[in-house]
Structure formats: structure tokens, C-alpha cells
N, C-alpha and C positions, 0 to 999 in steps of 0.2 A: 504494500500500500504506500502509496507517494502523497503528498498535499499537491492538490490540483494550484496549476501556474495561472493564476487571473485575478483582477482586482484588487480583490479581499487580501490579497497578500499585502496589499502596499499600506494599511489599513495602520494605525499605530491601535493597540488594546488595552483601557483601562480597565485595571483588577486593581484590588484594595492596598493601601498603603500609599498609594501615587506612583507606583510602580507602571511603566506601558514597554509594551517590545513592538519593535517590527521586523517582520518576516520578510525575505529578499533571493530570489534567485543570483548567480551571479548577474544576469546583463541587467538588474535591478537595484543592484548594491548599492549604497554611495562608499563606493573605494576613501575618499579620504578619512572617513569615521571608522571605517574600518581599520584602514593601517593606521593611525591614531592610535586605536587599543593595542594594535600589535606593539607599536615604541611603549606605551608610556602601561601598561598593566603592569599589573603586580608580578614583579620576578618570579622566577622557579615555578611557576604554577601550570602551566603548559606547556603543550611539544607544538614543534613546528606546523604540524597539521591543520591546525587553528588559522593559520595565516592563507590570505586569499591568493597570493604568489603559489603555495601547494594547491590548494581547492582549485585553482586554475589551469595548474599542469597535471593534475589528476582526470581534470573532466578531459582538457585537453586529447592523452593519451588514453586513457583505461575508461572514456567515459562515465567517471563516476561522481555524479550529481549530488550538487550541494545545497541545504538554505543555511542561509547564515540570517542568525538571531540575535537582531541589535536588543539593550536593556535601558530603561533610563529609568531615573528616579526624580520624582519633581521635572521633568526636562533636561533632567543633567545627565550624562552619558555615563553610565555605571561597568557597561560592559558589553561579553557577547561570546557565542557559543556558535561553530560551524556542525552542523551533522550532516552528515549522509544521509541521502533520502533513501538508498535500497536495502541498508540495517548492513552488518559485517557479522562475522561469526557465523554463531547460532540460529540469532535472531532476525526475521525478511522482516527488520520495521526500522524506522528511523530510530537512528545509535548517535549521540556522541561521535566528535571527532576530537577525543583525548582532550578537553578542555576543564575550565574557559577561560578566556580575557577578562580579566578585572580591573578595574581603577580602583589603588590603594585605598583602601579603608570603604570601599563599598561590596566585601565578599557576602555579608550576610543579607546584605538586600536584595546582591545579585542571585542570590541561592534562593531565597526565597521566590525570584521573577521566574528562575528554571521550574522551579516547583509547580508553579502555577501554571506554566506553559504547558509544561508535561502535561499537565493534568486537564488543560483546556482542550488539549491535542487528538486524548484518548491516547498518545505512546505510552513505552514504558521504559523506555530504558535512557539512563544516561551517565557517565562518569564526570563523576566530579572533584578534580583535584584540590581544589579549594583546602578540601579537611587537611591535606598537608598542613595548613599554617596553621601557625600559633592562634592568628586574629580571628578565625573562624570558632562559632561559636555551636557550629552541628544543628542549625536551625532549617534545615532540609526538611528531614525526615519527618514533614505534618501535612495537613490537608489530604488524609487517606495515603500521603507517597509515602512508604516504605521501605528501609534496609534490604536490601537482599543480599545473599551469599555471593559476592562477586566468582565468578568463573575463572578471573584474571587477577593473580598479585603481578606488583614488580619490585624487584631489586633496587633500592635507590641509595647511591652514596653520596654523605655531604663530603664537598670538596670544602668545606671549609675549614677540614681540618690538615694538619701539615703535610706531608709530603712524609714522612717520617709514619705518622700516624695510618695513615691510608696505606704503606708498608705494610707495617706490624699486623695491620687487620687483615691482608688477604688471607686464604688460606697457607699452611705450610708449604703444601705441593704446587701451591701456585704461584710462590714467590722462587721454587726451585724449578719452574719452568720457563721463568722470563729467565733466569739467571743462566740456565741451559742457550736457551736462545740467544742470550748475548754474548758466549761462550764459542758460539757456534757460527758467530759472525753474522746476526741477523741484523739489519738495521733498519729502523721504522722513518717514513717520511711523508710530510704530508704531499695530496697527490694535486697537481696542478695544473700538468696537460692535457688536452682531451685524449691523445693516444693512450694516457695512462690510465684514465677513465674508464675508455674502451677496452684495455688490456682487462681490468676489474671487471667488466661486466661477460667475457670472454671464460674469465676465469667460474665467475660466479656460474653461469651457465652450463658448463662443463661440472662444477660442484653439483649443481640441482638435480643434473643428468644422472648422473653416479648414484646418485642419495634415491631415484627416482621420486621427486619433490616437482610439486608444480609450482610457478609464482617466478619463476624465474624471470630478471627485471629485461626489457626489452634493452636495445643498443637505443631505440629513439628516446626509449623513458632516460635512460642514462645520460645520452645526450642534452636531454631537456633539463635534470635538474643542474649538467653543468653550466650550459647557455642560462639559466632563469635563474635557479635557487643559491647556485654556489658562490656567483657574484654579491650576491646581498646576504652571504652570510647565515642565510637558512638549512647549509647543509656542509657537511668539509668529509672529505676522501683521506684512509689514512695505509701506505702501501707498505708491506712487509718484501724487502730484497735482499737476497743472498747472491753476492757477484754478480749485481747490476740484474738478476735476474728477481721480477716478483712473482713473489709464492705466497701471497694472499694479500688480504686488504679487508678495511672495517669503516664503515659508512656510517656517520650522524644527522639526525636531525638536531638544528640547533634553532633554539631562538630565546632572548631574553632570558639568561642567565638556566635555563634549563637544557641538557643534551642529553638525547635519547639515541642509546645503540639499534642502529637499522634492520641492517648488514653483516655479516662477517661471513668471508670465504677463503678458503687456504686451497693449494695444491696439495693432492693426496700423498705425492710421493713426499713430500717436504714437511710433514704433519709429526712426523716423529721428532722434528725439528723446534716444537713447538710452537710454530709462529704468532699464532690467535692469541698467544697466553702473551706476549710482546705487545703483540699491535694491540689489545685493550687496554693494558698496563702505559701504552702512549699514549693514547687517547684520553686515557683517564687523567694522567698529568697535564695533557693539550690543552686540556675541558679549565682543571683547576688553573693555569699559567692564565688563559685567556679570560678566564673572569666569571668564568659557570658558576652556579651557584650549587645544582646537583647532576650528578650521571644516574642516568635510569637505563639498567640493561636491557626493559622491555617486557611487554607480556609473559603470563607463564601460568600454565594450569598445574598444580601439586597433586590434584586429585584423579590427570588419565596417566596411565600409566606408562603411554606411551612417550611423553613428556619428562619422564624423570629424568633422562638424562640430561637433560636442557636443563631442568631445575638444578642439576648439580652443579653445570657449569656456570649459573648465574648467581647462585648462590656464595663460588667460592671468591667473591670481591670482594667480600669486605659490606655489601651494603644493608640494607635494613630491609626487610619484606614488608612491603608494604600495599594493603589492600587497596586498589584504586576504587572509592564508592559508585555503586550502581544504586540506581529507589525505580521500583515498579508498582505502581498502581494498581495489578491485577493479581486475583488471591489466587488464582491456579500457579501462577506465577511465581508468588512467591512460597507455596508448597511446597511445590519440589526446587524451588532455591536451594532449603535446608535439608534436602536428600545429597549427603556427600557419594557426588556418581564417578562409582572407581567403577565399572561395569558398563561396557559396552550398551548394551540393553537399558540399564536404571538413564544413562545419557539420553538415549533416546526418547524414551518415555516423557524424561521430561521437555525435550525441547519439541516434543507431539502436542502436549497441553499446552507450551508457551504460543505456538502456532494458534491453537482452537480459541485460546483467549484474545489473541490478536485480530482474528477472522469477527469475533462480536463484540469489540468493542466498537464504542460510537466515535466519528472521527469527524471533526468540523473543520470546515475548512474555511480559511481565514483571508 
């Protein structure tokens, strides 16, 4: 289900509090209010995703369609949230795109306008970084939206601690594999021509092949985030070479003091080599030198099984697990939220009911 593209969209919506949003395809947006929240929101609190520079090279290449949800309070611009309109994952409904944009000191009003949106919408899902900060005060979860069991933690490290510190915390065997790696003559750099880019996405391709993994990023999509995103600092390339040769590479989204791991792909033969444990171990330094606030290694389910290996490797940085909030409005919904699905089957089941509830709810279009 999509929000139908006509009128109603451009519409601003008074709900209580003085609270109004409006809703906006891209060719509808006003671009300057938009990148406005991108510069000036509250640090650390979202990933690159949020910015209309991404939302634009997405639909661009992968076709995938966006509204972006301006907020204001009194008429004053509080924030703003981009979703997908065809849902990811799980769920075929409009999701969050890893947000939102905040203006300092207005997280609990803007938390409150998502609530309300949600709830106007008939969706149900969305993440919200927000609860990261201190200044949040967890004033979401009312108006019928409730908590559910996120399907997704991530790993997030502060870089605000030294350099020393963010050491001492990785794992043992992870500090003895950059140390391997450096051993062995590996050396990390960031990546800045586009052959090298192309080398990366070359490489990655051949990784996905091997793994038999689908999603494997196009030569145009790669292209496009060097031409678009790399220039302004929404993305940076990081390459693993041994004797001018590279044997992997690790991909960020970056924006406003938060970097989130994309990417990472190594050469098979050279993996014994431990590359990956190097090139994150750079990145993570890059991140802290350049002024990051946090690295977030990214999605991760604990609970399928086929995942655990991922969950080891993200786990062994040093960072904090951290539940990113999801709030759904629908009690089948949230039912089997709180069914921990280690089983093939219990998964399914429940994302059978998350569908059934989604098919009868009522959906207005604005």
C-alpha cells in the first residue's frame, strides 16, 4: 500500500499541541527546508539515508520511492522523517528510513508529531533514533503506538572516547587481527578515484557471487554515489592493498557526526590475511579523527540463526547493542513482536499476521 500522489498531500495537518507536518513526494519537496534539517539537526541521531541527495539516487537507480515528512511546531520547523513508500524487510508498508532530522531541543515534540502521523496514516512501523539521546524523554510510546520487539539491534561505538580506549575495548582476537594485518603488510586508504571505486564494486560482486547473496550494488549505483554523494561528504570509500594490489574495501554512510558501516568486501584468497579486521579498525579511527560522533556497524537480527555469524562479527568492536525503536499501532502486531522467532516457521507466522493487519487497516490519504 502507497499514499496516493495528489493534492491532499501538499495539505499542512493540525493535530493537538500546535504540532502540523506536511507530506511531499520528491518533485514536491521544498529542497531548501529540507537540506536545512540535514546541516543544522541534532548530531548523531541519523544515517545518511534521511538526506534527499540519497532519497534521490535511490529512486534514481533502484527506483525506490520516497515521502519525506516535514514537522513544525507553532510554524517553526522542528524536523523531518524520509520513509519508503514500498516498507523494506519484512514488512510491504511504509518503514522509516533510519531517522529523523531534529532541530536541537525539539526531539520530544518531534516524537510526538511521528506518533501522531503514524497513527493518522493507519502505518505501523517506524524507527526512531531519537531514544539514543540523553534529551529524549521516551514520550513516543502513547496515543495507542506501542513498543514492539525491534527485529533489528545495532552495534554502536562512541568515538568519543580515546583512541586508547576504543583499543582496549575490541575484542582480544580482534585486536590480534588488525595487528596480523599490519604484520603482513596490509595498508588501508581512503579511496578516491573512480577506477578504484569501480575496482570495489568489481570486487564486491564477485564476493556476493561466491556467498550466493543477492543485492549486489550495480557499477551505475556505485558510480552514482561517487558522482553525487561522495562529493558532499554523505559517503567515503575505504580500500585494503597489499603490493598496490586491493583485497577488499569498507563503505560508509556518513552524515552529521553519525557513520554507519554499509559495505565490506574482501578477496577470498587474501581473507586469511585478515583484511576486514584492518579496514574497520581505519574507518573507525577515520570516523573518530574526522569528527563523528558515533560508528554504527548496522542492522542485525540475534534471534535467526542464520545471522549469528554477522552478530559475532559486529559485536567484536567494542560497541554497545543497541535497540533501534520501532511503535506499531496494531495488536496482531504487536503479539507476535514478543514471540522470540528462532524458527523458520514461528518467523513466518508472524510476518503472515503483520501482513493480515496491514491488508484492514484504514489508510487516509492526505
Amino acid at each position: 500500500m502507497t499514499l496516493r500522489n495528489n493534492d491532499h498531500h501538499k495539505r499542512e495537518h493540525a493535530i493537538p499541541m500546535a504540532i502540523t507536518w506536511k507530506v511531499d513526494h520528491l518533485t514536491g519537496l521544498d529542497r531548501e527546508t529540507w537540506i536545512s534539517l540535514e546541516r543544522s539537526g541534532e548530531p548523531g541521531t541519523c544515517c545518511a539515508f534521511q538526506t534527499l541527495e540519497w532519497g534521490e539516487v535511490l529512486y534514481k537507480i533502484n527506483n525506490q520511492a520516497s515521502l519525506f515528512v516535514t514537522f513544525f511546531s507553532d510554524r517553526a520547523l522542528i524536523g523531518g522523517l524520509r520513509f519508503w513508500e514500498t516498507g523494506t524487510h519484512w514488512f510491504p508498508f511504509l518503514s522509516s528510513a533510519d531517522g529523523p532530522l531534529c532541530i536541537t531541543g525539539s526531539e520530544n515534540e518531534l516524537s510526538e508529531g511521528i506518533a501522531r502521523f503514524m497513527k493518522s496514516i493507519g502505518r505501523r512501523y517506524a524507527s526512531n533514533r531519537l531514544e539514543l539521546l540523553p534529551s529524549f524523554s521516551g514520550s513516543l510510546d502513547i496515543h495507542n503506538l506501542e513498543r514492539v520487539n525491534s527485529p533489528f539491534f545495532s552495534f554502536i561505538i562512541s568515538l568519543q572516547l580515546d583512541e586508547g580506549s576504543l583499543w582496549t575495548n575490541l575484542q582480544k582476537k580482534t585486536r590480534w587481527g588488525i595487528s596480523k594485518a599490519k604484520n603482513n603488510g596490509l595498508q588501508v586508504r581512503v579511496l578516491t578515484s573512480r577506477e578504484n571505486w569501480l575496482e570495489f564494486q568489481r570486487i564486491q560482486k564477485k564476493h556476493y557471487d561466491e556467498k550466493g547473496y543477492s543485492g549486489s550494488f550495480s557499477s551505475s549505483f556505485v558510480e552514482e554515489m561517487y558522482d553525487t554523494l561522495r562529493p558532499q561528504g554523505l559517503c567515503s570509500l575505504f580500500g585494503c592493498f597489499l603490493d598496490e594490489k586491493m583485497i577488499g574495501a569498507c563503505l560508509l554512510r556518513t552524515l552529521n557526526g553519525y557513520a554507519i558501516y554499509y559495505r565490506g568486501v574482501t578477496v577470498r584468497e587474501f581473507r586469511s590475511l585478515a583484511p576486514m579486521d584492518i579496514l574497520q579498525w581505519q574507518s573507525i579511527l577515520w570516523a573518530k579523527n574526522n569528527g563523528y560522533l558515533f560508528y554504527d556497524l548496522g542492522g542485525i537480527s540475534p534471534s535467526d540463526p542464520a545471522k549469528s555469524g554477522l552478530w559475532r562479527y559486529k559485536s567484536k568492536w567494542g560497541g554497545k547493542p543497541s535497540l533501534i525503536p520501532e511503535y506499531s499501532t496494531s495488536l496482531l502486531f504487536r503479539m507476535f513482536s514478543v514471540v522470540n522467532a528462532r524458527t523458520t516457521g514461528v518467523r513466518r507466522l508472524r510476518n503472515i499476521f503483520a501482513r493480515i493487519s496491514t491488508t484492514f487497516s484504514p489508510v487516509s490519504s492526505m
